[in-house]
N, C-alpha and C positions, 0 to 999 in steps of 0.2 A: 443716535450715532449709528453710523452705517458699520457695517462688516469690515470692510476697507477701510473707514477711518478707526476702528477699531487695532487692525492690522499696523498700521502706519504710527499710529502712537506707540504700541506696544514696541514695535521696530526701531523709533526713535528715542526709548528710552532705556539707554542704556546701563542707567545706575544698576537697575536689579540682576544684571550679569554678574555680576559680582559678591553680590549678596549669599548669604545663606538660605539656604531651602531651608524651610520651616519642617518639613517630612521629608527629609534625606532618603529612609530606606525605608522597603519596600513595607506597607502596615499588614497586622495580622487581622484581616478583613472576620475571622469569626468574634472578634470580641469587639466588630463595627456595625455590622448589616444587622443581627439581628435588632440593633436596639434604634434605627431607622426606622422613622414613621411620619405621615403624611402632619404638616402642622397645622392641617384646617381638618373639622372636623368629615365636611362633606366636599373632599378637593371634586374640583370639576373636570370631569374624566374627558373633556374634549380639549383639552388643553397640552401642550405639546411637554412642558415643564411644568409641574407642581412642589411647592418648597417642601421641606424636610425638615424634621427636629431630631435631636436624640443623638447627633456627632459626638461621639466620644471614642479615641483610640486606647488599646492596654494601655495598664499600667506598666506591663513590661516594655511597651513601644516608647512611650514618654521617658520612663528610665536610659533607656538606650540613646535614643536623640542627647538628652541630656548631656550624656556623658559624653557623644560625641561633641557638640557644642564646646562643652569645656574644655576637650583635648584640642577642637581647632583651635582657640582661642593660646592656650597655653601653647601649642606647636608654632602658631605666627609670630607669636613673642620671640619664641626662641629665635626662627628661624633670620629675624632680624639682625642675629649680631650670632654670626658663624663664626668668629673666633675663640668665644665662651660657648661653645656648643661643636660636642664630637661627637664622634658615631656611636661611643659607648652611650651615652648620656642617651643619645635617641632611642637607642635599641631595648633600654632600657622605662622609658615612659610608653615608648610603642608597646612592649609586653606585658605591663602595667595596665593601660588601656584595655587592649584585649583578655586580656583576666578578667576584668570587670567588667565587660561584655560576656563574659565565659561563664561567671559566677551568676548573671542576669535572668539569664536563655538557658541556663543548663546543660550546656554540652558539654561533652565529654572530648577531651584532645587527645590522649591515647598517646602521650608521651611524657617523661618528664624534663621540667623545667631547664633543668640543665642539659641536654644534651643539645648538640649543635646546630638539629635542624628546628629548633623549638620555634622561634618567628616564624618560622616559612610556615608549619603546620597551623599556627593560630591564626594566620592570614586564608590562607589557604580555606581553613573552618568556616571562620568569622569574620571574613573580609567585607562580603555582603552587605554586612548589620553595622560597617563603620559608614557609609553613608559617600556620596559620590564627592561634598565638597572634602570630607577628611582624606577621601582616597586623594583626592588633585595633591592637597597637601602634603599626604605621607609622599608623594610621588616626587615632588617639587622636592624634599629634604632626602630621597635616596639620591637623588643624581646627581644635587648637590654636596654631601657627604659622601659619593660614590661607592656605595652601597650596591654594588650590581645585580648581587643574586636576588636581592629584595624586586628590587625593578623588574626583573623577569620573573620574580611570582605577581606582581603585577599586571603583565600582560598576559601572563599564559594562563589565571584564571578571569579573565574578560573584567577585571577592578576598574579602567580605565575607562572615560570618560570620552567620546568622541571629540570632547572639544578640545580635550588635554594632549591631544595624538599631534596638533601641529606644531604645537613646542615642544614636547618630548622629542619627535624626529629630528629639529633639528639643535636640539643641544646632545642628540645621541649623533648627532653627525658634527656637532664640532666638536665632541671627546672621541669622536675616533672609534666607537662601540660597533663593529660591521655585525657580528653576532646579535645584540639587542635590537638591531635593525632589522635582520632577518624575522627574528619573532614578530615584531609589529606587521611585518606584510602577513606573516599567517595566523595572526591572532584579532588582528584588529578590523572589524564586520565592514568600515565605508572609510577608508582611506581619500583624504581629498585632494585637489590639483596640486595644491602648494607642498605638500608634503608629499606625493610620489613624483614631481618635480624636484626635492632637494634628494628623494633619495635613488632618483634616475642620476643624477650629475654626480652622486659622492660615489656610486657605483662604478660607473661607466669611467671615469679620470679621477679615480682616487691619489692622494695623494702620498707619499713615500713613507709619512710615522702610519697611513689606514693599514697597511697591509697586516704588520702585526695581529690587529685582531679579527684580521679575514683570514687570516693561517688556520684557526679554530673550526671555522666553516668548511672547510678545505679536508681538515683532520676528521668532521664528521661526516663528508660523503665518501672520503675515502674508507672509512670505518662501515659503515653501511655497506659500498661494493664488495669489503673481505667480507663481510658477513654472509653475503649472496653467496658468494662462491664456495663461503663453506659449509653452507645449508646443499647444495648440489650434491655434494660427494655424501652427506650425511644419510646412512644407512636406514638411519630409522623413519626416514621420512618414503610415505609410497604415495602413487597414482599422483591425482591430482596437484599436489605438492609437491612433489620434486619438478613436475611442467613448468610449477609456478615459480621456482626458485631457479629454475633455469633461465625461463622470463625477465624475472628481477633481474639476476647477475648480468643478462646484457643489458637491460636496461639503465643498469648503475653504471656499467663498464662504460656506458655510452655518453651518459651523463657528467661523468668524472674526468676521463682521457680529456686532452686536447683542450679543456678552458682555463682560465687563470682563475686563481682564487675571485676575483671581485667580479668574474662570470659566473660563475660558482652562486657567488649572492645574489645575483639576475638571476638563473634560474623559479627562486619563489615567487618572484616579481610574475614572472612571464606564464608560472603554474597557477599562480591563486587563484579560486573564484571569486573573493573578495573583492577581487580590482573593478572597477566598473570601467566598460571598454572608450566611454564621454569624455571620463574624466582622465583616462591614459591617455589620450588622444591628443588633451589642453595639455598636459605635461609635455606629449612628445611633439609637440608644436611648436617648445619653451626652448627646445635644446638649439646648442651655438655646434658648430659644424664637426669641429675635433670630435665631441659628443654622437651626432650623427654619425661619426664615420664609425666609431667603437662599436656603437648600436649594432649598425648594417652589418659589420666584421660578425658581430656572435650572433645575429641571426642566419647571417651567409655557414655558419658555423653545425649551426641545427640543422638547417635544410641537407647538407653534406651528410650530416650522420645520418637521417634516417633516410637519405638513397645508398649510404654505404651498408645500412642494417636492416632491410625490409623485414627481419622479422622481428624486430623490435614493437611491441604493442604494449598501450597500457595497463597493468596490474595492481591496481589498486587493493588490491584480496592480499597481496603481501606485504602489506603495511598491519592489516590484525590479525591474519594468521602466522607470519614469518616474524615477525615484529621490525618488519625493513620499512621503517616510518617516509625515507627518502621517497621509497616509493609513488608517496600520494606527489611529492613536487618536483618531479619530473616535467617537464613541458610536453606537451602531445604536441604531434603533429599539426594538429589542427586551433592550438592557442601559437605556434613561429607561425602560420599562415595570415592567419587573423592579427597578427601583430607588423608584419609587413605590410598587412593591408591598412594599415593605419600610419606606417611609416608614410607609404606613399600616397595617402590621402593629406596629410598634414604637410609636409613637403616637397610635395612632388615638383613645384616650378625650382626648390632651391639644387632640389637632384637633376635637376634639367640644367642650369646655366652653371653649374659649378663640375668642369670636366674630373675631379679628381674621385665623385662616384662611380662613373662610369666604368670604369671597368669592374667594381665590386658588384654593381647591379646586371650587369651581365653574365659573371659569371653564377650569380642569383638564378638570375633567367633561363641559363641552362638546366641549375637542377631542379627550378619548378615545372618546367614544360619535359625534361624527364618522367618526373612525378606524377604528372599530371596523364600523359601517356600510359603509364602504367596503373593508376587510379582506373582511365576505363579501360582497359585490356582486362581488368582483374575484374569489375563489375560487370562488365559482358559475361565471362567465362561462370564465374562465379553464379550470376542468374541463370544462365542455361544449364549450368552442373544443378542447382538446387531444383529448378525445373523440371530435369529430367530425373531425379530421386525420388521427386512426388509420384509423376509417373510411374515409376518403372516401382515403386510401391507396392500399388495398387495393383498395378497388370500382375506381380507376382503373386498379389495374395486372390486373387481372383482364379489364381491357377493351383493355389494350394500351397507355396511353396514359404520357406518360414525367413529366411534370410536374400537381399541379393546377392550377385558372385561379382565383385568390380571383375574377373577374370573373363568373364561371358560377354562376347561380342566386344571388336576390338574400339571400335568409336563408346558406345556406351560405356562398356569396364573404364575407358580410359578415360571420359568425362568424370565421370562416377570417383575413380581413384583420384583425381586433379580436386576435387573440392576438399580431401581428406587429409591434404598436403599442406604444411604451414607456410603457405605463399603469402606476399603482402595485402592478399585479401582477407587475412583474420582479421587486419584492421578494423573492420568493420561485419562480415556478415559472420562469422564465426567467433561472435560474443554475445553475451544477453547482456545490456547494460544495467537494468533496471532490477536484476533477479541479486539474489543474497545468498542463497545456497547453491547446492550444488547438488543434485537431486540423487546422481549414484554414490556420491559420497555422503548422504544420511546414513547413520548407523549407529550402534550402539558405542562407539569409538569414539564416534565424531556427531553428538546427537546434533540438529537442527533447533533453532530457538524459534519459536513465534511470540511477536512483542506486538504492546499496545498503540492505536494511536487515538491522538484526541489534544483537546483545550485546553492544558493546565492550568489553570488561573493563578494559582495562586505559587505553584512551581516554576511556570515560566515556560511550560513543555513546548507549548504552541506551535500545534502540530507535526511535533517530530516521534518517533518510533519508541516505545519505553517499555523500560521491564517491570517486574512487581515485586514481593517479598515472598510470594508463593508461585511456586512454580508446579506445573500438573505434569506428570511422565508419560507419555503415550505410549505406548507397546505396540513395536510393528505386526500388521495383524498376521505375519507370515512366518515370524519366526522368533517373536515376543520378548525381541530385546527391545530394550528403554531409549526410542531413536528419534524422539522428540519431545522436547519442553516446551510447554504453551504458559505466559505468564500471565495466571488468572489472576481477576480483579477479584479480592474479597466485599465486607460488605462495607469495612471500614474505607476503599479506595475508591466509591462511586463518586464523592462528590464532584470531581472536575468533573466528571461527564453529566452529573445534573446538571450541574453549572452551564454546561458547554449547550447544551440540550433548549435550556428556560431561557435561555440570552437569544435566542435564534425566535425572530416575532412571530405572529402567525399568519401573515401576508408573507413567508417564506424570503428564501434569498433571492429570488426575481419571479416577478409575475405580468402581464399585459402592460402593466403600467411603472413597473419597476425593474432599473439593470435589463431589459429588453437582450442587451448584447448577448448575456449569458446563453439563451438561447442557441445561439451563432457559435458560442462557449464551445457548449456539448454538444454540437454538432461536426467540430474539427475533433475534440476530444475522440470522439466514437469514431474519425474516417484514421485517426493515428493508431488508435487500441485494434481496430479490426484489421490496417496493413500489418501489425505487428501481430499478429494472430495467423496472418496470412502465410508468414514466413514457415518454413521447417523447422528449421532449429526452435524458435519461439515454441511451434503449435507442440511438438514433439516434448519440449521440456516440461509445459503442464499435461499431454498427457499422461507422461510419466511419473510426475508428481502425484497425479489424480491414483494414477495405479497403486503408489506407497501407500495414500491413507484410506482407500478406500477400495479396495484389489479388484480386476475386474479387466477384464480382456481389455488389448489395445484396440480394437478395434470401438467397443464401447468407449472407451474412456476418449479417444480421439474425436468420436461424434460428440463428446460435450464440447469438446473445445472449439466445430465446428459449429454446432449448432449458436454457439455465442459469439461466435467472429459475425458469422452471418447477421445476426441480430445487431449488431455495432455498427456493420455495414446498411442493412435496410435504417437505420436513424441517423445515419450519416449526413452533412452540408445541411440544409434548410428543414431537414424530416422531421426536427427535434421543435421548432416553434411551429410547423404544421399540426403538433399536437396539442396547442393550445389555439389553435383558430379558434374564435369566439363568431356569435353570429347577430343580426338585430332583427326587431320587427317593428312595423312604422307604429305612432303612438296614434291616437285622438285628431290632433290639430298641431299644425306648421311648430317644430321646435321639440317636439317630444317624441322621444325612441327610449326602446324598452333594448338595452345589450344583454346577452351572456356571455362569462369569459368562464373558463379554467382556471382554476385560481390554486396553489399551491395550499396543503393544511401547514406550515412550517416545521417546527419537530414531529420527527417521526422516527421509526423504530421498525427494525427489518431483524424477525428471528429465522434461521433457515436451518435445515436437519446437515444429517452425513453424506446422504446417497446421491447428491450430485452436487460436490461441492466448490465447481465452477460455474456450471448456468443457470444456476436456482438466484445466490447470491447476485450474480451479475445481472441478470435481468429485472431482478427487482430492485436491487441498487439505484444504476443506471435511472431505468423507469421515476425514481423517485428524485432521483438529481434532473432528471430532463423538466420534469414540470416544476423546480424552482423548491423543492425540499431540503431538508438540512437532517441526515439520517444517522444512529447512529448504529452502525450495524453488527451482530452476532452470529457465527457461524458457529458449530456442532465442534467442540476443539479438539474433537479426534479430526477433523480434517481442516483445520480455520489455518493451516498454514499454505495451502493453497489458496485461501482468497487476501491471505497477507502479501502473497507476491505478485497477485492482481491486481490488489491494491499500489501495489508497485511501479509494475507495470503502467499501471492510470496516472499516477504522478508523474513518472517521464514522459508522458503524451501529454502534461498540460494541466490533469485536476487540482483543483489550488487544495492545498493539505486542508485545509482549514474546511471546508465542503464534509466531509465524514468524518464520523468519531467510528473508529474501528476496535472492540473489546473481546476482551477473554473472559469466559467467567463461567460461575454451574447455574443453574438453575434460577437457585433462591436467588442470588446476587442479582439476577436480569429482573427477577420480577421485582425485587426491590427498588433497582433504578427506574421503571418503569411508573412505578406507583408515584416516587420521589419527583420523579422530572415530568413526569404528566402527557407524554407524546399526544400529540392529538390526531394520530391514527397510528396502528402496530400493524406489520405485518406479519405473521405468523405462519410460517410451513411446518408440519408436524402434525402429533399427536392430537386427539380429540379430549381426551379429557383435558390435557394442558390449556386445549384452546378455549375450552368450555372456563377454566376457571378465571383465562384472560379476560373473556368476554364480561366479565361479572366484575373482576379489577377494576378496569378498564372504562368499564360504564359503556361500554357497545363500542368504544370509539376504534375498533377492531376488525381486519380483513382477514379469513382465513382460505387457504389452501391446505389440505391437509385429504390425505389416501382414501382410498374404497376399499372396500370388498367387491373386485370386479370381475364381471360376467362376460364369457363371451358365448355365442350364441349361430349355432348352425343348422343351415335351414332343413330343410326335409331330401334335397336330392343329393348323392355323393358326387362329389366332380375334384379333380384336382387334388386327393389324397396328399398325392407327398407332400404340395406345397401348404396345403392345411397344417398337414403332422409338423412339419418346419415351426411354421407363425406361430403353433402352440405351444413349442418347444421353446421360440426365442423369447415369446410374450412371458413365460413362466419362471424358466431360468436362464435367463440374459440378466448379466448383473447380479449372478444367485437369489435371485428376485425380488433384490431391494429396490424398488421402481416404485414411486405412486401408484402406476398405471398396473405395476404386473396381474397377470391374469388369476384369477382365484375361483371362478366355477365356468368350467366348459359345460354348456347345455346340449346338446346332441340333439335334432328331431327325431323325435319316434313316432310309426304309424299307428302303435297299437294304444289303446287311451292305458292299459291297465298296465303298459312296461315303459317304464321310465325310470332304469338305475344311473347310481349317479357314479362317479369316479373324485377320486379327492388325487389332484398330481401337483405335487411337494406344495404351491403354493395355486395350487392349479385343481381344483374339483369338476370334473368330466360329467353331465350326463350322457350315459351314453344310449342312443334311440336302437329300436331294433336294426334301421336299414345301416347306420353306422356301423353298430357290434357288428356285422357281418363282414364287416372289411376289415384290413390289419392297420388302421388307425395307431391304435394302443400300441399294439407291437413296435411301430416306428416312431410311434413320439420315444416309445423307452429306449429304442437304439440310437436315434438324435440326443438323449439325453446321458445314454452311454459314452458319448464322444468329447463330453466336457470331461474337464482334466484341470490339477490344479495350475500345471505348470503351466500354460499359458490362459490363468485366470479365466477360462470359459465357466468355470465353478472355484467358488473362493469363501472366503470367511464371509461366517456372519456377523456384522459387528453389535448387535440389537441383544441378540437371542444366545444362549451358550445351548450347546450338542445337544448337554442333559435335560434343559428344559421343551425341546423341539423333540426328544425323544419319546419323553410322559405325554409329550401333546398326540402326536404317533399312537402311542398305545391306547391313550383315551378313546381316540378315532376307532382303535380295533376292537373296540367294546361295544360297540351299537352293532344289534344282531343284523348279518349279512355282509358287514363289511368287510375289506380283506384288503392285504399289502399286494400292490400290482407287481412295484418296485422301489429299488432304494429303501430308505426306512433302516440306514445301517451310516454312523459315522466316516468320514475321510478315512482312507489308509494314506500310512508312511510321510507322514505332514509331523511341522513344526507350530502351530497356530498356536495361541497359546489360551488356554480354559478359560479366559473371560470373554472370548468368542464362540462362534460358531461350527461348526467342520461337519457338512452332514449330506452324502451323495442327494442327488435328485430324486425326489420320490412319492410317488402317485400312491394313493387311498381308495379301495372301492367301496362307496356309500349308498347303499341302495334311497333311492327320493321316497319312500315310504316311510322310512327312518327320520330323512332331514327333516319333512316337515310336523314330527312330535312336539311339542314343546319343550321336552329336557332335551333333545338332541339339538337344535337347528340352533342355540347359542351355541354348542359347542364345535360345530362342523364351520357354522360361518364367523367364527373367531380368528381374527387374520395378527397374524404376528411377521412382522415385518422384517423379511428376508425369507427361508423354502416355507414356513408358514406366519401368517403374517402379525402381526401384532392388533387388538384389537382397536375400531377404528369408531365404531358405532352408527348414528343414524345419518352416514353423510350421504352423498347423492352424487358421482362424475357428473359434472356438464359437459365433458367430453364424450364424442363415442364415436367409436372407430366401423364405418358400416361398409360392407361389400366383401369380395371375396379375396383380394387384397391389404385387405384391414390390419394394421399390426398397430400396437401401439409403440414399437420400438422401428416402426417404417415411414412415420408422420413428416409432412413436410417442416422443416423447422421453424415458421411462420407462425403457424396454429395455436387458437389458443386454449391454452390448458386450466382447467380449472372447475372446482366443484359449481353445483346449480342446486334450485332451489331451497337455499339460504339466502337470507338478505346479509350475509357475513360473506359470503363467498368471493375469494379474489380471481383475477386472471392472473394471468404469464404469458409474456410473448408477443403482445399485438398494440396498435396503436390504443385500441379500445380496451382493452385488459390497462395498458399505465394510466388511460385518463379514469376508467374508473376506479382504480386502485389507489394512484397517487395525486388525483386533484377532486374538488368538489364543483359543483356550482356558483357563482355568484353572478347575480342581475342587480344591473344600476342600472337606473330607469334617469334616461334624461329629458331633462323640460326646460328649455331658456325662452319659450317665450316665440313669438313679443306677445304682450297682455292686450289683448283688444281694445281695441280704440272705444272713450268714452265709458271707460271699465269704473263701475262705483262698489260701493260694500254690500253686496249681498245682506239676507237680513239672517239672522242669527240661526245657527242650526242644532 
């Protein structure tokens, strides 16, 4: 039997509609898989399906069906003969019912029996585990019974059954329930033709007993607009929240004024995301002209309001932090647009031959082509004001200066000031859509959450944002209040992500031969994430971000964020399946060719540290989604809430959620999942002994990048001083010199063979040669180094190392004979940082090279402790090196690839050749079709 006639039978047979599911609700899959087992002894692994033995669901899951079984049975009975049957009698088996669901599973209801909200909470609990055919039922006997409140726990915890939602609509439209109607649009996931057809007509020409219960509707946006208005005057709310409550209140005010109640209930209709725009379309295609004209009127209605209120803009942020829930179903702008656009695709010859539109579409017409006028007046000014901010940036900091003056220069100040103005261009460029917080409002008042994402299987999460039971406190490193919650995965919460991890094959999510398009995917992906990268507001909000968890001048932390636009941009359109070009070579004889493709490993795993916690993540991310990987990735969770808003960010440009499992967790937990879910390659940025124990985990299946102890090296002639003394300065403490790359032994040429002392500077060890010492080198690197300052993060916490243990490391230094403090070698003054950091001026060591190379010294001189002295790293090797007189490692083109050498562990960053060797392998398939030479007989045995 074919597919199709498979399909066609199934379609034609419609008794089993009706029937009971044998497995209603959802099974407890741990008391199923493990006891899953192949029923031949040697199943043949080339086979697409192999049979199984060993099906057996709990005993609790059996129990539960049961009982449902038996309640549907006894509820159909009843529901037969409704005149011996009342609402008492039902409410009564219904909580009966779920008791012994309650008594089953264990749970706890956290009320008692008698008190009046007692159903709702057992539904609410246990509604899940009554199974989709009892739910239809209970559902069929509240509406009947009219049971209301029951009905709308019904819908508003998703009980309801898609297929149930066309009859409900409309026997909630012939009782007249305008309120229970309204839930269904914002509750119920795919609403279809027939049913936003009955409840477009009951809305739009309701009749004289509907209104009653659209009074209710009416009474709660009215209630929500007083609310707005008295969140505005309310004293205790500051900054950001009284903007937002100012927002709301016109937004409600706008929303409410001027509609009738049963416009009122159109509004969800017109908000939902729910609605699918196909299937509105067939609806509004259905409507009869009276209908049509109501429509036209409250759309002609919207268009009026928002040219009477341009600063009216969406706020969705005050729906969970004001608790002004109307908020979220306001119509935007841009759903009345898109809904006219559909009026007049579906009707547009009956708006043409029936004159009594005509003047409503006109005066439509007016206020869209106002609209529309003003859309690009505001996007002109708007681009060129944001243009010239960039600019005028740069030119001021290039001059020294810390702020602009919008008051300076009458054209500039006055572009300058016009962007800062709430003109109807907030609409759009003066929002971040994608973003969750609010970066100057983190604080210990108002902490910031970072949440998980990933594949719940057995929860249902699938790929949406989730918290945990443990939450970690991040202390901001500047002033060590508690201004961020990260909620870590323990060891007991890994399984969805194994699960999520081993379900992902190892021919990946697309490769040469599979899903091709994906390709094409992440290549729009990466030209949306790098234009939105591009913007101001954008680029500025993770710098800033970047600055809270990880301190470090704007100017540093802004080159992260350019350095990864740029990288988005170079993989942009076709760059992304250019990196899996494959190649061939001719075979033998006619028919035979030897290919190589790039082939994705499938699971994989991406661990990344603190110190650059946006282009580390992204780049290898990315890299690993571009060649067709399914990753699950961990960032350092003193700063992982910057790549959670990355990850954000990626979502509104297009990455399907389901593409990444994004986690919080310590340590042990990662390396647990790792062992448990088996990635079949890690990436690893960090520590050497970590990586070293990966590798042993792991079974080699392991890339690392991870620091040096690195050299930099001056030739024998002096030239160029100052700009030396600078490079040295910025290579050592730029970033307080939490950098892979920062510099850690300056070697100086000396003439003389027998003088060659060395210099130890904060994170930075000098030789200095005879013809160098003779110039003031030293002196101006330590005045360059005197000019970092905390207040504008030129020098900032460490977040690796605390004062006191970089102080003992200090002293140690000053115990090898000859050596001496240049400078620094003494904690921050007048700081708030708090003692599980760092706080330690810049400061050079002089080492004489007679010393370092002892054997009890030269461990402890070349011990790098990560930040002004580095953490140790051991026997790695940079494959990078920065050569000429120019040379910085904080001056690199952002192209370049970065990355340790001679290991066969070593990964890149950054380049097309750094992702294919890091995130794809080799495979060759050799083809031979032939043809077989004519007169071809058997060979004789070999």
């Amino acid at each position: 039997m074919t597919l199709l006639e498979v399909i066609a039978k199934a379609s034609a047979n419609t008794e089993l509609l009706g029937c009971e599911s044998d497995y209603p609700i959802v099974l407890n899959p741990d008391d199923v898989l493990p006891n899953l087992r192949p029923k031949l002894d040697n199943p043949n692994p080339t086979l697409v399906v192999n049979p199984i033995i060993g099906w057996k669901i709990s005993q609790t899951d059996t129990e539960v069906i049961d009982l449902g079984k038996k309640f549907y049975t006894k509820l159909k009975r009843k529901l037969k003969n409704l005149n011996d049957f009342d609402k008492g009698e039902f409410v009564q088996i219904l909580n009966q019912f779920f008791e012994k669901i309650r008594d089953k599973v264990g749970v706890s209801i956290g009320i008692d029996s008698g008190d009046n909200g007692y159903i709702r909470v057992l539904i609410e609990k246990l509604g899940s585990l009554m199974g989709k055919d009892v739910a239809g039922l209970v559902l069929d006997a509240c509406v009947d019974l009219e049971i209301w409140e029951l009905v709308e726990v019904l819908i508003v915890n998703g009980l309801i059954e898609h297929s149930c939602y066309l009859n409900l609509v409309n026997r909630l439209v012939a009782k007249k329930r305008s309120d229970l109607l309204c839930l269904c649009i914002k509750h119920a996931s795919d609403l279809g033709a027939s049913e936003l057809l009955a409840i477009l007509k009951y809305f739009l020409c309701p009749t004289k007993d509907a209104y009653s219960s659209m009074v209710n509707v009416r009474k709660e946006w009215e209630k929500q607009a007083l609310s707005a208005i008295e969140k505005v005057s309310d004293k205790n709310l500051k900054g950001k929240r009284v903007r937002m409550a100012k927002e709301a209140s016109i937004l409600l005010m706008m929303a409410h004024d001027g509609f009738s109640a049963s416009e009122l209930c159109l509004h969800y209709l017109l908000a939902s995301s729910n609605v699918d725009a196909v299937t509105l379309s067939s609806s509004i295609g259905k409507l009869n002209g009276k209908e049509m004209m109501n429509l036209i009127q409250y759309l002609g209605k919207w268009l009026k309001k928002y040219a009477q209120f341009p600063q009216a803009v969406p706020c969705p942020e005050a729906s969970s932090k004001l608790g002004l829930k109307a908020c979220s179903w306001v119509p935007k702008l841009e759903d009345v647009i898109n809904c006219v656009g559909l009026v007049l695709d579906e009707k547009f010859s009956s708006l043409v031959l029936h004159p009594e539109f005509h003047e409503k579409l006109r005066s439509m017409g007016k206020v869209v082509s106002s609209l529309a006028s003003e859309a690009r007046l505001c996007c002109l000014m708007a681009g060129v004001a944001e243009r010239l901010k960039v600019e005028d940036y740069f030119l001021r900091k290039n001059r020294g200066q810390s702020s602009p003056d919008p008051e300076e220069g009458s054209q500039l100040g006055w572009l300058l000031s016009i962007s800062q103005v709430d003109l109807p261009v907030t609409r759009s460029v003066h929002s971040i859509p994608f973003a969750s917080i609010d970066v100057e409002e983190i604080s210990g008042s108002q902490p910031a959450e970072v949440l998980n994402l990933g594949r719940y299987c057995n929860f249902s999460l699938q790929g949406k944002w989730k918290g945990s039971s443990s939450w970690n406190t991040i202390l901001d490193p500047l002033n060590g209040e508690p201004f961020i919650k990260v909620a870590e995965v323990d060891e007991t919460g890994i399984q969805p992500f194994v699960e999520s991890l081993s379900k992902c094959p190892k021919h990946g999510l697309h490769n040469p031969f599979k899903a091709p398009e994906r390709y094409l995917l992440y290549g729009d992906i990466s030209v949306k994430a790098a234009h939105l990268l591009s913007l101001p507001k954008v680029s500025d909000f993770f710098t800033r971000l970047i600055q809270r968890v990880a301190p470090k001048s704007y100017k540093q932390a802004l080159g992260e964020v350019y350095v990864t636009q740029k990288f988005l941009e170079n993989f942009s359109g076709d760059q992304v399946r250019f990196l899996a070009r494959s190649f061939s070579v001719p075979g033998n004889y006619l028919g035979q060719q030897s290919h190589g493709f790039r082939w994705p490993y499938g699971p994989v795993a991406i661990i990344t540290p603190f110190n650059f916690p946006l282009e580390i993540p992204v780049l290898q991310l990315m890299g690993a989604l571009y060649m067709g990987n399914k990753p699950i990735l961990k960032v350092d969770s003193k700063v992982s809430i910057v790549m959670e808003q990355m990850m954000r960010l990626l979502h509104y440009c297009g990455l399907p959620v389901d593409d990444v499992d994004f986690i919080n967790s310590d340590g042990k937990t990662m390396n647990k999942i790792l062992l448990e879910a088996n990635p079949r390659m890690t990436l690893f940025t960090g520590s050497s002994r970590v990586a070293d124990k990966l590798a042993v985990d792991l079974k080699g299946r392991i890339r690392l990048e991870d620091a040096g102890f690195d050299w930099k090296i001056l030739g024998p002639d002096v030239q160029e001083e100052d700009y030396v003394a600078w490079v040295c300065d910025q290579d050592a403490y730029a970033c307080s010199g939490q950098k892979c790359s920062a510099q850690s032994i300056l070697f100086m040429h000396e003439l003389a063979d027998n003088l060659f002392p060395c210099i130890y500077l904060d994170n930075l060890i000098a030789k200095v040669v005879q013809n160098w010492s003779r110039t003031s080198l030293i002196s101006k690197i330590k005045d360059l180094a005197g000019r970092r300052k905390l207040e504008d993060l030129t020098i900032g916490p460490v977040l690796t190392f605390t004062t006191e243990a970089m102080l003992e490391h200090i002293h140690k230094l000053l115990q090898i004979p000859g050596s001496k403090l240049l400078f620094g070698g003494e904690p921050l003054k007048s700081h708030s940082i708090p003692p599980i950091y760092g706080a330690l001026k810049p400061t050079a060591v002089y080492v004489p090279l007679e010393e370092i190379l002892k054997d009890n010294t030269y461990e402890l001189v070349t011990r790098e402790i990560f930040g002004p002295f580095q953490e140790v790293i051991g026997q790695s090797v940079n494959g990078t090196t920065y050569a000429g007189l120019r040379a910085r490692t904080t001056g690199a083109p952002q192209n370049h690839w970065f990355g340790p050498a001679g290991d066969p562990r070593g990964a890149g960053i950054g380049t097309p050749e750094a992702i294919k060797l890091v995130w794809s392998c080799h495979r060759e398939i050799i083809y031979d079709f032939g043809p077989v030479p004519r007169h071809w007989e058997f060979p004789p045995s070999t």
